[in-house]
C-alpha positions in Angstrom: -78.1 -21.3 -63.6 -74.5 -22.9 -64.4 -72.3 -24.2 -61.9 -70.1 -20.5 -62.3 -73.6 -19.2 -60.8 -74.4 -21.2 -58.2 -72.8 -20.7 -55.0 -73.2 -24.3 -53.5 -70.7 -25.4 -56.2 -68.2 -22.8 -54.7 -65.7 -24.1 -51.7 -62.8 -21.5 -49.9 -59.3 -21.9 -51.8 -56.7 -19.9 -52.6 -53.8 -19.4 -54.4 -51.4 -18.6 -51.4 -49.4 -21.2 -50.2 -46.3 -21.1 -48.4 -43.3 -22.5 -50.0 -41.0 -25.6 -49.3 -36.9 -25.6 -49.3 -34.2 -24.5 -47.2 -34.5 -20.7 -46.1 -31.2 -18.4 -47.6 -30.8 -15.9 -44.9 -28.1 -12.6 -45.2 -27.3 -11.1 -42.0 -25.0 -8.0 -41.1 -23.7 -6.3 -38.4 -25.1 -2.3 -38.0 -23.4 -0.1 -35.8 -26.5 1.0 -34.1 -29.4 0.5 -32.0 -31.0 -2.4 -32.5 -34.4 0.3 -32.7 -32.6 2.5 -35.4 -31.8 -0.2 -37.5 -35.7 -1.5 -37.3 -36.7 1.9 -38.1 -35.0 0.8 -41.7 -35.1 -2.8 -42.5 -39.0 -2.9 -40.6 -40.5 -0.1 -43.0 -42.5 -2.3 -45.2 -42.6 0.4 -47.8 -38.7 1.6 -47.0 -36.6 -1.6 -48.9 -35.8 1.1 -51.7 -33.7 2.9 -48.7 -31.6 -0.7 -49.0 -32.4 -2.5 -52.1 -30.6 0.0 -54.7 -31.9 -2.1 -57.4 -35.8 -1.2 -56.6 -37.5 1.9 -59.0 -39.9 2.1 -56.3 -42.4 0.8 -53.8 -46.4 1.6 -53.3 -48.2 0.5 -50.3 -51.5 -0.1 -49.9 -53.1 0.2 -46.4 -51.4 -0.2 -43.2 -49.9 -2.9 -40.8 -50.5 -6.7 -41.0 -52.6 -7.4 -44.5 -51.0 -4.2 -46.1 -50.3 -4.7 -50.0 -46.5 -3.4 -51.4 -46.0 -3.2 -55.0 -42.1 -3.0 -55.8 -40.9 -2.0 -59.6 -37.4 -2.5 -60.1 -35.1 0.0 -62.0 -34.2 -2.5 -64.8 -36.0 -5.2 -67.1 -39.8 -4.5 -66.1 -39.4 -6.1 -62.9 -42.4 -6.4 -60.6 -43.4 -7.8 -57.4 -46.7 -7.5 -55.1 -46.0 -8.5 -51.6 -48.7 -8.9 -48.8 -47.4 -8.1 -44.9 -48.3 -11.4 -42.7 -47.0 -10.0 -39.7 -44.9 -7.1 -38.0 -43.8 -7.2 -34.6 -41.8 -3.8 -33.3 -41.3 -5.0 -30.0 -39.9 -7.9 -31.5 -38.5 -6.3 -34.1 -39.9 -9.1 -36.3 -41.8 -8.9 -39.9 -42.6 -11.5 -42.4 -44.4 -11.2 -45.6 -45.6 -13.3 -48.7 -44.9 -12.7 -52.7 -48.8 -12.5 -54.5 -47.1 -11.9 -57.4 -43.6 -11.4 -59.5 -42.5 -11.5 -62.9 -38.7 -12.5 -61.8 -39.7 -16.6 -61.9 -40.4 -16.9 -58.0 -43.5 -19.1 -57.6 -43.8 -18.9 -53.9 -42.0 -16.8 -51.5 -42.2 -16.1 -47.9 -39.6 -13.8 -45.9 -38.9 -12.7 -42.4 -36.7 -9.8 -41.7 -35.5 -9.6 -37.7 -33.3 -7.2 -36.1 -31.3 -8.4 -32.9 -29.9 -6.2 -30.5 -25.9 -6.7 -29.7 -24.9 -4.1 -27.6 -26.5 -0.6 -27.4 -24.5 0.3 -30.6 -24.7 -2.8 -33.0 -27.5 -5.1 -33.5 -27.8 -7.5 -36.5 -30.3 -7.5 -39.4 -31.1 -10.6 -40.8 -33.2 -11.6 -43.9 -34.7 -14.6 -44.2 -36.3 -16.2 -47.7 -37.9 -19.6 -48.3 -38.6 -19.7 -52.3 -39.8 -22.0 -54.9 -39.2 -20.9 -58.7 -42.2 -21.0 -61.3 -42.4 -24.4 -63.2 -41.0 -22.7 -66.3 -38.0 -21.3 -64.6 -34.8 -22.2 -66.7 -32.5 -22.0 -63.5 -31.3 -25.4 -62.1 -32.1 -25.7 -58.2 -28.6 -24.7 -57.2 -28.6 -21.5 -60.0 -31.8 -20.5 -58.1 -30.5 -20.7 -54.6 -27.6 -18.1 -55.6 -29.9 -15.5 -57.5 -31.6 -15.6 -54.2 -29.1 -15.4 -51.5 -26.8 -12.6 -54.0 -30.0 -10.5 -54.4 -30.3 -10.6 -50.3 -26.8 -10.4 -49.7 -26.3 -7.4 -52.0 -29.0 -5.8 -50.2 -27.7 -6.3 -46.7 -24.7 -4.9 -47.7 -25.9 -1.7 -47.9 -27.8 -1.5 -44.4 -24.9 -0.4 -42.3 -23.3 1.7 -45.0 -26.4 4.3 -43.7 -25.6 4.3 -40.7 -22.0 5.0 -40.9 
């Protein structure tokens, strides 16, 4: 038996590790219920309502440890995202990248919707992100793909409920 065989060579490790930076976060102001608005931004499998560049989005199972699989519209994109946590009372969520083709190494996100009044609330994105090694984008060029892609896609959470 070779050491691929034998079980007492094998230890627990994984592949998953969360990322180190500063977070980019896009918030907006919705004019509705804080609960409306989560009924949006906290659908796990409901980011193509907002993110017009996504093809579309599978899920696999349901709540915390659930499995999305986004294709963008354009240039083969591809990301597989697993759900951490989701919080309705809270109106909380976070989630981790398994995989992508866009040259995102590590990736974790939180999505949060706070109440204002009883007719606005504000959704807010948050994204820590590391690119892959062989990423041509300088540290600074990264940062901006990342907060325009959020920031695009915020922009179009109150412009459904208007």
């Amino acid at each position: 038996m070779n050491a691929l065989n034998s079980f007492s060579s094998l230890k627990p490790d994984t592949l998953i590790t969360n990322p180190i930076g500063d977070p980019v976060t896009a918030s907006v102001t919705v004019p509705a219920k804080a609960s409306d608005v989560w009924k949006v931004v906290g659908d796990f499998g409901g980011f193509a309502q907002f993110v017009q560049a996504l093809e579309s989005t599978d899920v696999i199972g349901n709540g915390v440890g659930s499995i999305r699989h986004k294709r963008f519209k354009e240039g083969g994109f591809e990301v597989v995202e697993q759900l951490n946590s989701w919080d309705e009372e809270a109106l909380a969520m976070t989630w981790t990248t398994l995989y992508n083709n866009l040259g995102v190494g590590k990736l974790w996100a939180s999505m949060t919707v706070t109440p204002v009044s009883n007719i606005s609330s504000v959704a807010t994105w948050t994204i820590i992100a590391e690119p892959t090694t062989d990423n041509p984008m300088s540290a600074d060029e990264f940062r901006a793909f990342l907060q325009d892609f959020a920031d695009v896609a915020m922009s179009n959470v109150p412009k459904l409920f208007s």
